[in-house]
C-alpha positions as CSV (number, residue, x, y, z in Angstrom):
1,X,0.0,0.0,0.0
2,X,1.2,3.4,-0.8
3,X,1.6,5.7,2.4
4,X,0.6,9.1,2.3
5,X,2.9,12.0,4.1
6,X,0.3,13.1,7.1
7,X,-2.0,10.0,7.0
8,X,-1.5,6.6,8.7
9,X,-2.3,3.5,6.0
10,X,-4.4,0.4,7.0
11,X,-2.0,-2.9,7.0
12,X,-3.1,-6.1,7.2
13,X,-2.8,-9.7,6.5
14,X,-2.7,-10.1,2.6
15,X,-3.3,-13.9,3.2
16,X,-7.0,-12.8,4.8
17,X,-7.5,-10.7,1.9
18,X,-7.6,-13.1,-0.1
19,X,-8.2,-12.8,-4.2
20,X,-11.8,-13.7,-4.3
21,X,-12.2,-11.5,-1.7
22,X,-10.5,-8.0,-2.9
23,X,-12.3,-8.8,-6.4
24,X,-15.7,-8.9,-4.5
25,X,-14.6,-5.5,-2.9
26,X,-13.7,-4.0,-6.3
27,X,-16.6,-5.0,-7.9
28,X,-18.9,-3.7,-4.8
29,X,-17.0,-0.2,-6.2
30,X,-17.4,-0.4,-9.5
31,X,-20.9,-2.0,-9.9
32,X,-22.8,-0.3,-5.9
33,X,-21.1,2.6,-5.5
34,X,-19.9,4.4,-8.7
35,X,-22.3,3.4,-10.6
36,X,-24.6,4.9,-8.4
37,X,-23.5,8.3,-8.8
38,X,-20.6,8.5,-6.2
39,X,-17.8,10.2,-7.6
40,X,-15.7,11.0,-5.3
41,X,-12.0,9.8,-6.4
42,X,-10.6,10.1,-2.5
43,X,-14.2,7.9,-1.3
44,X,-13.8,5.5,-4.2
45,X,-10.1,4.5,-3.7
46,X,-10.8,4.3,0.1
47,X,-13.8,2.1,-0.1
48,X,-11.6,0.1,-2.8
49,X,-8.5,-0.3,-0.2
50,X,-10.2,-1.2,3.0
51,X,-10.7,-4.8,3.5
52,X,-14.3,-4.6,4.7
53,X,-14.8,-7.9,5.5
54,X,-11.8,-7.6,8.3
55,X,-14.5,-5.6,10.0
56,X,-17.0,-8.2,10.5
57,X,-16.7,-11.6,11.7
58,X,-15.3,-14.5,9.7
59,X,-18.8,-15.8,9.2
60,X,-20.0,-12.7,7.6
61,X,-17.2,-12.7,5.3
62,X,-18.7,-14.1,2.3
63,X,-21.7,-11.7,2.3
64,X,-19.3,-8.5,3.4
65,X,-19.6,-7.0,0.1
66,X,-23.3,-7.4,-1.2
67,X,-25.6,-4.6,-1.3
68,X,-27.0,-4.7,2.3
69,X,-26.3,-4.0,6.0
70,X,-24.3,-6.7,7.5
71,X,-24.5,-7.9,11.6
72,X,-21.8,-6.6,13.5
73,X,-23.8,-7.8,16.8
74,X,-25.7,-6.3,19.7
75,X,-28.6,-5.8,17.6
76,X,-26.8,-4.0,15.5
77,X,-25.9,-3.5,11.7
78,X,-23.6,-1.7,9.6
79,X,-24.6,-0.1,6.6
80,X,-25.6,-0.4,3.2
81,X,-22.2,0.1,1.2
82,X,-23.6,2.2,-0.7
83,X,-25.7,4.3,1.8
84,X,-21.9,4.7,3.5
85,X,-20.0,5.9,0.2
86,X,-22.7,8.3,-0.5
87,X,-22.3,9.7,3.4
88,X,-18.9,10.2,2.7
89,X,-19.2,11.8,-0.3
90,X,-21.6,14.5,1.4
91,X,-19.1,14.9,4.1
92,X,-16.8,16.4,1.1
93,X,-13.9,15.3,3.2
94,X,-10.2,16.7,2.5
95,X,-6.4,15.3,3.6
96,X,-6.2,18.1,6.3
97,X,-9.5,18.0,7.9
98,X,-10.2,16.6,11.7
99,X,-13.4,14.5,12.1
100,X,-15.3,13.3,14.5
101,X,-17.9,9.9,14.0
102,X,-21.0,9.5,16.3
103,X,-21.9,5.3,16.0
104,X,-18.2,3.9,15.9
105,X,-20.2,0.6,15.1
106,X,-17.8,-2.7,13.1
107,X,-14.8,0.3,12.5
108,X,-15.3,0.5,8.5
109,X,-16.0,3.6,8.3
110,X,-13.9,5.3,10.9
111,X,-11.6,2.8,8.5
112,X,-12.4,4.6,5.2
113,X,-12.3,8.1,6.8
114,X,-8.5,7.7,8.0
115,X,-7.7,6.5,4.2
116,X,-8.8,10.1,3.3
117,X,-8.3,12.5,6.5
118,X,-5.8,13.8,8.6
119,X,-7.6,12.8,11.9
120,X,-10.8,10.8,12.8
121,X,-12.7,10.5,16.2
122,X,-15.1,8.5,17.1
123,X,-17.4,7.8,19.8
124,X,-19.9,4.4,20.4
125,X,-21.9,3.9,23.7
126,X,-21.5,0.2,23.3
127,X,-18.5,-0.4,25.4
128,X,-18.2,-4.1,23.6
129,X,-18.2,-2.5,20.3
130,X,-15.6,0.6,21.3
131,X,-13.3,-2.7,22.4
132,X,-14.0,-4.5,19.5
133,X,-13.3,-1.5,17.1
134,X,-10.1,-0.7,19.0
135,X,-8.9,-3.8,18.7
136,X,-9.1,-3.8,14.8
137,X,-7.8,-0.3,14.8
138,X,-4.9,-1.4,16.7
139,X,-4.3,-4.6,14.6
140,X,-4.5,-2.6,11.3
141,X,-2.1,0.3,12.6
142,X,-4.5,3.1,12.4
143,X,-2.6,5.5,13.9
144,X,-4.7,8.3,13.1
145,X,-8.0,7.3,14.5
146,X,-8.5,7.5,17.9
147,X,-11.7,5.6,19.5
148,X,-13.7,6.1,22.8
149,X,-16.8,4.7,24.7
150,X,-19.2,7.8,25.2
151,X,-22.6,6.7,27.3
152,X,-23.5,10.5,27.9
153,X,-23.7,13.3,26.0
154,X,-23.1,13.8,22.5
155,X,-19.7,14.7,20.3
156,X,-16.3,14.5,21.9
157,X,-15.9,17.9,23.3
158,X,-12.8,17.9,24.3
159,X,-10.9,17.5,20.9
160,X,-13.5,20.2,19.3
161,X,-13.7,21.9,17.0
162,X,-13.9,19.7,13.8
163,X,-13.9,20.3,10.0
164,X,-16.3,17.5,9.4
165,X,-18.5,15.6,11.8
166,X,-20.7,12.5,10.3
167,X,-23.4,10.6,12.6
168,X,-23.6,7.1,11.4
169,X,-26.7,6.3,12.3
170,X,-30.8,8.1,12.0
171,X,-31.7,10.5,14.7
172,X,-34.8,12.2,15.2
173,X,-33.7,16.2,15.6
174,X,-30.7,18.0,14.5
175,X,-28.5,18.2,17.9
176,X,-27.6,21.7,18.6
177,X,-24.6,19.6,20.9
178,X,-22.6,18.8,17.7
179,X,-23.2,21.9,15.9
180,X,-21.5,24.0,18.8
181,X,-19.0,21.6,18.0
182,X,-18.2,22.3,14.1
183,X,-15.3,24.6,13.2
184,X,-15.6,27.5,11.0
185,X,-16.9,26.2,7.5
186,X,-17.5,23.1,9.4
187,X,-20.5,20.6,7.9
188,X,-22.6,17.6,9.7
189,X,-24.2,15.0,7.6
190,X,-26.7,13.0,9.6
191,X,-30.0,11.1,8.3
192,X,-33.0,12.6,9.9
193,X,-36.2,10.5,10.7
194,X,-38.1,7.5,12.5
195,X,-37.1,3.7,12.4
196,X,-40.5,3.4,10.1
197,X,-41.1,5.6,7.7
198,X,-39.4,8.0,5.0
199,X,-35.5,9.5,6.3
200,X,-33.8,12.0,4.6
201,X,-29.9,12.7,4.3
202,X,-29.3,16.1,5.1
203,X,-26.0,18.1,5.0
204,X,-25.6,20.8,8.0
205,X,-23.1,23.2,7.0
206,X,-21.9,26.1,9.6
207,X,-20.7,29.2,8.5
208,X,-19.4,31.9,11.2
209,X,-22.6,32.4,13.2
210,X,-25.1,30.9,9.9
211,X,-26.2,27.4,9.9
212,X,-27.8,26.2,6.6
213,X,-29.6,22.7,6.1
214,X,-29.8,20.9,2.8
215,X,-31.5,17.8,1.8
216,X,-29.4,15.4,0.1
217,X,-32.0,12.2,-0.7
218,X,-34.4,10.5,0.7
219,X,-33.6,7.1,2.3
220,X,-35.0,4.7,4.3
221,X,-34.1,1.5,7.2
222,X,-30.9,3.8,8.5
223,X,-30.7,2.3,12.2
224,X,-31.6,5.0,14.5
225,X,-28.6,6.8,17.2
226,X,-30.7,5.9,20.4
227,X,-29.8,6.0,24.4
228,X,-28.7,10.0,24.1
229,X,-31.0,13.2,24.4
230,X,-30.2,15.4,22.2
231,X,-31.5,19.2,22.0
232,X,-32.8,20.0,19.0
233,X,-31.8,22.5,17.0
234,X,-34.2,24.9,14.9
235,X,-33.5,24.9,11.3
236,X,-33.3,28.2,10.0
237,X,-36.6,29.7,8.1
């Protein structure tokens, strides 16, 4: 793998990632994600170097790059491929930029976000998940990300402020916690809604004292952020 000056590179065993496997992974690029109108060139050579199946469980491994959420356990899933490139896309995200993750979840995408970015953070309120997450981080020398178990409040404050701040997961209100901690020309994408019904992916982009929402696409079955109260903020009229 080609390292980046600034940027810490994923290693791992190229025995486990093994030729049926990476071809499944390029063709998840090439067939789910670019040609489904993600362009990005720094989201597209991430998604095509991370071994996403090294974030699951062995006995996911065979189904790690179809078109669906995959079990990562507790309940929990992570996300459509697709539905992840096209977050990260949104999140318009740049070599120098600081980020911060709400829903650390299997790892992947804290994964593809240190491929791309200077510095990721993320936060997960499952402690077995954080450890879990860590672990892999650990084993695939990610120096750049750094991972914590968060069971109140919202964000990681005490890194603040960041360039880009992505919530994995659906919540039900825009949280005035995060937005306080966005950076100057800083942007949130989060998918608003209700575990039944229609979502939306909206981008959340500060600038100086100005916040501005935009809806990106409708969606639909995100898993919802739950277990944190968070105020909500008042999109502007």
């Amino acid at each position: 793998m080609r390292v980046k000056e600034g940027r810490a590179k994923m290693l791992y065993d190229e025995e486990l990632d093994n030729t049926l496997l990476r071809e499944k992974r390029f063709r998840m690029v090439e067939d789910q994600i670019r040609m489904r109108s993600i362009h990005d060139k720094r989201v597209l050579e991430a998604m095509k170097r991370v071994p996403r199946h090294l974030f699951l469980d062995d006995v996911y491994w065979e189904i790690a790059y179809g078109d669906h959420p995959v079990p990562i356990g507790f309940g929990k899933t992570t996300s459509q491929p697709y539905m992840i490139g096209l977050m990260l896309q949104c999140l318009d995200l740049r070599p120098h930029h600081k980020v911060l993750e709400i829903g650390t979840g299997s790892g992947y995408q804290a994964g593809l976000i240190s491929e791309i970015s200077a510095q990721i953070y993320t936060v997960e309120k499952n402690q077995k998940l954080t450890t879990s997450a860590q672990s892999r981080f650990k084993g695939y020398t990610c120096s750049n990300v750094k991972c914590s178990c968060a069971k109140k409040g919202i964000g990681w404050q005490g890194n603040a402020p960041y360039d880009r701040i992505l919530i994995s997961g659906a919540v039900t209100c825009v949280p005035t916690e995060l937005i306080k901690q966005l950076g100057p020309k800083g942007v949130i994408v989060t998918v608003l809604g209700r575990k039944s019904g229609t979502q939306k992916l909206v981008k959340i982009i500060k600038s100086g004292d100005t916040v501005s929402v935009a809806d990106v696409a409708e969606v639909c079955n995100v898993s919802m952020i739950t277990g944190h109260k968070l105020t909500p903020f008042k999109e502007p009229e």
